[in-house]
C-alpha positions as CSV (number, residue, x, y, z in Angstrom):
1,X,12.3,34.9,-25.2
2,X,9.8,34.2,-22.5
3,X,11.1,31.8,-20.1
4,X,7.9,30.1,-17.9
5,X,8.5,28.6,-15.0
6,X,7.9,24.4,-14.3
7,X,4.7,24.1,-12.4
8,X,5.0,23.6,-8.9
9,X,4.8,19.7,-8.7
10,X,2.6,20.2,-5.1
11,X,0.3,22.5,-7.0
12,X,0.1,20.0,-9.8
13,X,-0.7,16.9,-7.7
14,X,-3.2,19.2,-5.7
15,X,-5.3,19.1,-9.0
16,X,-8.6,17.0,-9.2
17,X,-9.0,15.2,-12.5
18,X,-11.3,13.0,-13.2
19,X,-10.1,9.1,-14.3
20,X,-11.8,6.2,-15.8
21,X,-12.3,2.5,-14.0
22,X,-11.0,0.0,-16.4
23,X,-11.6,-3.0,-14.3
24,X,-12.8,-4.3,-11.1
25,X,-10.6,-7.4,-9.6
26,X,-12.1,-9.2,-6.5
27,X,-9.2,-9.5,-4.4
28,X,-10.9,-11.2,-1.4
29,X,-14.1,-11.8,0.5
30,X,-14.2,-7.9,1.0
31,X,-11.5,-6.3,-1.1
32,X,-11.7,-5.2,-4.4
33,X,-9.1,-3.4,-6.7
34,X,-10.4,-0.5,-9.1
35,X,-8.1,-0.1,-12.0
36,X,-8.2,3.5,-12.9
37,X,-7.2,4.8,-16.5
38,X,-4.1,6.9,-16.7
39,X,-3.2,6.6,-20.0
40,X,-3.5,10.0,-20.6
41,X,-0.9,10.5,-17.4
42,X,-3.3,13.2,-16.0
43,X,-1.9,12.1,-12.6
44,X,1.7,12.8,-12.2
45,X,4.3,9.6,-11.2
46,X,3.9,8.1,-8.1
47,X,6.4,7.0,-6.0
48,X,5.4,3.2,-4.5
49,X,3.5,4.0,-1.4
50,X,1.8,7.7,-2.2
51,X,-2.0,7.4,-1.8
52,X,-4.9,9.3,-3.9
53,X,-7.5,11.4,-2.4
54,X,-11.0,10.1,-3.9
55,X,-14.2,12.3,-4.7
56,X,-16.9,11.1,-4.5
57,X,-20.7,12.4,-4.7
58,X,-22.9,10.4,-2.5
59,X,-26.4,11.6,-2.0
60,X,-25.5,15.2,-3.3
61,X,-22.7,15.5,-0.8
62,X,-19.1,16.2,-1.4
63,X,-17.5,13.1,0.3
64,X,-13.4,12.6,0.6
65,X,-11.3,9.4,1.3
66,X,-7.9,8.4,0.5
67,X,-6.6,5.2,-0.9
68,X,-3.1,3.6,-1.7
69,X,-1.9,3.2,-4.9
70,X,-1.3,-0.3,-5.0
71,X,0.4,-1.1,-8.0
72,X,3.6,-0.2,-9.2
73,X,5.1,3.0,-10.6
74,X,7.0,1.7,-13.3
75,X,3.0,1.1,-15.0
76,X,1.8,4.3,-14.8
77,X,-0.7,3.8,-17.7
78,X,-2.8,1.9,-15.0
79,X,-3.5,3.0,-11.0
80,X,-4.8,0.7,-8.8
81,X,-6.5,1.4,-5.8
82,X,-7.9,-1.6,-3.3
83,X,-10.4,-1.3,-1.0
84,X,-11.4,-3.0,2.2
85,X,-15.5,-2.9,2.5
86,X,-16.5,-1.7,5.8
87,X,-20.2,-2.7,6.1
88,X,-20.7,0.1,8.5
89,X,-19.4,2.7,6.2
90,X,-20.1,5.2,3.4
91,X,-17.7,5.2,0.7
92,X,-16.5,1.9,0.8
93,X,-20.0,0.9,0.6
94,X,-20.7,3.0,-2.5
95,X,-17.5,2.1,-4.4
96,X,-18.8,-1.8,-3.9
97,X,-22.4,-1.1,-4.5
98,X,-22.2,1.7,-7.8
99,X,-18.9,1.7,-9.2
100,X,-17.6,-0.4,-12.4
101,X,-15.8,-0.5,-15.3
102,X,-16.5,2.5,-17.6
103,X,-17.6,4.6,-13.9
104,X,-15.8,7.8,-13.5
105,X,-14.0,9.1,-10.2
106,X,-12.3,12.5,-9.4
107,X,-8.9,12.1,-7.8
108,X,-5.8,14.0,-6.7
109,X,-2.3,13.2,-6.5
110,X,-0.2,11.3,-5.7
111,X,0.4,12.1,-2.1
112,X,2.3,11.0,0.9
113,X,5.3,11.2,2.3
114,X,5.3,7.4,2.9
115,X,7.2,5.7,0.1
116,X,10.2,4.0,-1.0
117,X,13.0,5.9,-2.8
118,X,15.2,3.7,-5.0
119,X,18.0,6.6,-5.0
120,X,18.0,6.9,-1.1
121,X,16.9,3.5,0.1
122,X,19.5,1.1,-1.0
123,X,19.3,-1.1,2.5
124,X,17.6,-4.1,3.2
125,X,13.6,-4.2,3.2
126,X,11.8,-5.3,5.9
127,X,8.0,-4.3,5.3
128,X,5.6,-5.0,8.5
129,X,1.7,-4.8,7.7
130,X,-1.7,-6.1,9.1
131,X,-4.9,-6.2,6.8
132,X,-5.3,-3.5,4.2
133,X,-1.9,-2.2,5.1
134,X,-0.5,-4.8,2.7
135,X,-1.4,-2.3,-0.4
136,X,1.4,0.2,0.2
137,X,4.1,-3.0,0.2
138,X,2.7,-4.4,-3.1
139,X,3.3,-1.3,-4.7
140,X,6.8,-1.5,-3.4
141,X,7.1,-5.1,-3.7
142,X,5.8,-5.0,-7.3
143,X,8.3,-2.0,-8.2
144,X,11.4,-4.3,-6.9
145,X,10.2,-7.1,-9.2
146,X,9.5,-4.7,-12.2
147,X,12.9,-2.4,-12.0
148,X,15.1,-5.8,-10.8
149,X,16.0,-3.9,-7.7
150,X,19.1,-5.8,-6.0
151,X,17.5,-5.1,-2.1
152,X,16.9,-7.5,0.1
153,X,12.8,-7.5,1.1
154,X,11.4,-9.1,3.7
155,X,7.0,-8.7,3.7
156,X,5.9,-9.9,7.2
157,X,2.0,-9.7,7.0
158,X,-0.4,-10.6,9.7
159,X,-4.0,-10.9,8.6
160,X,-7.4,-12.7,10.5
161,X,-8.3,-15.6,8.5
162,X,-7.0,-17.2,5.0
163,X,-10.1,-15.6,3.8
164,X,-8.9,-11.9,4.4
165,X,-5.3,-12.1,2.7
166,X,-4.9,-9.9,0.3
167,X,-2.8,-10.6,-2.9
168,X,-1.2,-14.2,-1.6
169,X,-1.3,-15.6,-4.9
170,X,0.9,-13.4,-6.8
171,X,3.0,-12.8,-3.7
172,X,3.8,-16.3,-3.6
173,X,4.9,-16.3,-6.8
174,X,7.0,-13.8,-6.9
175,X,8.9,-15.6,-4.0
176,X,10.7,-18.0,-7.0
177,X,11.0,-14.8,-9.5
178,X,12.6,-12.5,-6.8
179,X,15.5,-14.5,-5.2
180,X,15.9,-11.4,-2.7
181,X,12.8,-11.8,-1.1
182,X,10.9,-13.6,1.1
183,X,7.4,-13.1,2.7
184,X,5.9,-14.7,6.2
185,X,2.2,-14.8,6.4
186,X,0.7,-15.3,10.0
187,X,-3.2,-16.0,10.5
188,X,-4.1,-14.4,14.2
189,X,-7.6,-17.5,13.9
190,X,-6.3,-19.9,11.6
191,X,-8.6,-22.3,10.3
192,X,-7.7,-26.4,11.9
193,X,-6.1,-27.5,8.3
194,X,-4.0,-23.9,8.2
195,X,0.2,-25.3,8.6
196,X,1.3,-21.8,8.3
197,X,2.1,-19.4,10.8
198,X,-0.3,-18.3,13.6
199,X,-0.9,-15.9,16.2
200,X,-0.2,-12.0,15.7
201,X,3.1,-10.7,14.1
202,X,5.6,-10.1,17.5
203,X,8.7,-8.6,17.3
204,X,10.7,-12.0,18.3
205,X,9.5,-13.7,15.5
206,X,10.2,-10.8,13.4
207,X,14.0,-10.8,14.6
208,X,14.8,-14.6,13.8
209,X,14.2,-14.3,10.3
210,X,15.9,-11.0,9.8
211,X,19.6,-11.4,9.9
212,X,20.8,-7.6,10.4
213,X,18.1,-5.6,11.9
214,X,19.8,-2.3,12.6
215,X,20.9,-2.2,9.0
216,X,17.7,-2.6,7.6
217,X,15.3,-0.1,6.8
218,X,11.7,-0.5,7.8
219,X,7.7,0.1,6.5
220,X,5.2,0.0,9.1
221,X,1.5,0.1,8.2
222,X,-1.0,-1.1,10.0
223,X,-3.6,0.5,13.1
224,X,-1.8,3.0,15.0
225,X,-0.9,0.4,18.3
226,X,1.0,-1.6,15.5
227,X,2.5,0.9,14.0
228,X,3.3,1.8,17.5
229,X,4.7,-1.2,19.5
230,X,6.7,-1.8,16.4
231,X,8.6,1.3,15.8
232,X,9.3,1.6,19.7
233,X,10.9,-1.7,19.7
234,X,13.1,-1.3,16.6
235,X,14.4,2.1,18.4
236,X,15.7,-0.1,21.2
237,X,17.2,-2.9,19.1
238,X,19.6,0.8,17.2
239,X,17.8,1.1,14.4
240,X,17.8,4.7,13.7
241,X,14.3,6.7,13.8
242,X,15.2,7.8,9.6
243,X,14.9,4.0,8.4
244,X,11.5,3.6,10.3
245,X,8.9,4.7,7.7
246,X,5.1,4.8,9.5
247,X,1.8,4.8,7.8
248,X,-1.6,4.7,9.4
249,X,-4.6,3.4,8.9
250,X,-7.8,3.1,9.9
251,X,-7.6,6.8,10.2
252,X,-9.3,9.6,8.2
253,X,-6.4,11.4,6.4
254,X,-7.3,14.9,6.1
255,X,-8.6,15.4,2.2
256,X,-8.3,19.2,2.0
């Protein structure tokens, strides 16, 4: 008998392989969501959180980005990656301007070591996020609501205008089909008619809806000062540095 050994799972999510866009979903004024086909499950499961590393050829040049996966991994048939258009830059750009249902795109993973662990993370949720950084949290959020997880999650999103949020709809509704969770929005220039919250997300504000900080665990994604100011003050308030979970963005991660 020849026994073989399981493939490294590293190795295996190392491996580019090339998926189909199934759809392209207009998210906001400059955020789209490509649905990519993994029906076939070339890419391994993804934990809610893990990014892909995207390649691309633009103008006969090899060029590398990484996005979140932003839906859930309980629907693995279907990856979701959404992108923020950067008028300024390449590949955002390009995947606005030349990709679309039926294009093809070479991708490895999932990576990260950003994500939430049903089996280890059994405390509260609190997710903090400006802009973009929302699409690690849906991916979470969207696993909770799929796999009827019993935590307690608290989304605490700050974004520009009404025009830049990202997903509010179906958050929204989820606030009446998920009776653990609750989401504050905050618009840093809210238009005259906005009765929401406004001004940036601040720790304060963040403490009086939260009833037991140190027992909660935290996700942080946002620019590295946010990421930042808020990890520095949770230390101080006793929450241990293991249930503070950073990522970055606006940040090249390194694709190689």
């Amino acid at each position: 008998m020849i026994i073989s050994k399981q493939p490294d799972s590293k190795r295996l999510n190392e491996e580019l392989v090339t998926l189909s866009v199934v759809d392209v979903l207009q998210e906001a004024e400059e955020v789209r969501t490509f649905r990519l086909d993994n029906s076939a499950r070339q890419l391994a499961p993804h934990k809610a959180g893990m990014f892909l590393k995207v390649c691309l050829n633009i103008d006969g040049e090899e060029v590398w980005r990484s996005f979140t996966i932003s839906s859930s991994p309980s629907r693995p048939d279907r990856i979701d990656i959404t992108i923020k258009r950067n008028r300024q830059g390449q590949v955002g750009n390009y995947f606005f301007e030349h990709i679309r249902p039926g294009s093809k795109i070479q991708v490895k993973g999932p990576l990260g070591q950003f994500y939430f662990d049903p089996k280890l993370h059994t405390d509260p949720l609190v997710l903090l996020c400006a802009g973009i950084g929302i699409t690690p949290m849906m991916s979470i959020i969207r696993y909770l609501y799929d796999s009827k997880q019993n935590n307690p999650c608290y989304l605490f999103y700050g974004a520009r205008t009404h025009r830049d949020v990202i997903f509010d709809h179906e958050t929204r509704q989820l606030i009446t089909q998920m009776p653990g969770f609750q989401y504050f929005l905050t618009l840093s220039q809210p238009a005259p008619h906005w009765l929401g919250y406004c001004g940036y997300l601040n720790f304060d504000f963040i403490l009086s809806k939260i009833p037991q900080v140190p027992m909660s665990r935290f996700f942080l994604c946002g620019p590295e000062s946010f990421n930042h100011n808020f990890e520095e003050k949770l230390q101080t308030t006793g929450v241990p540095q293991s249930f503070i979970h950073t990522e970055q963005f606006h940040k090249k991660r390194k694709s190689k």
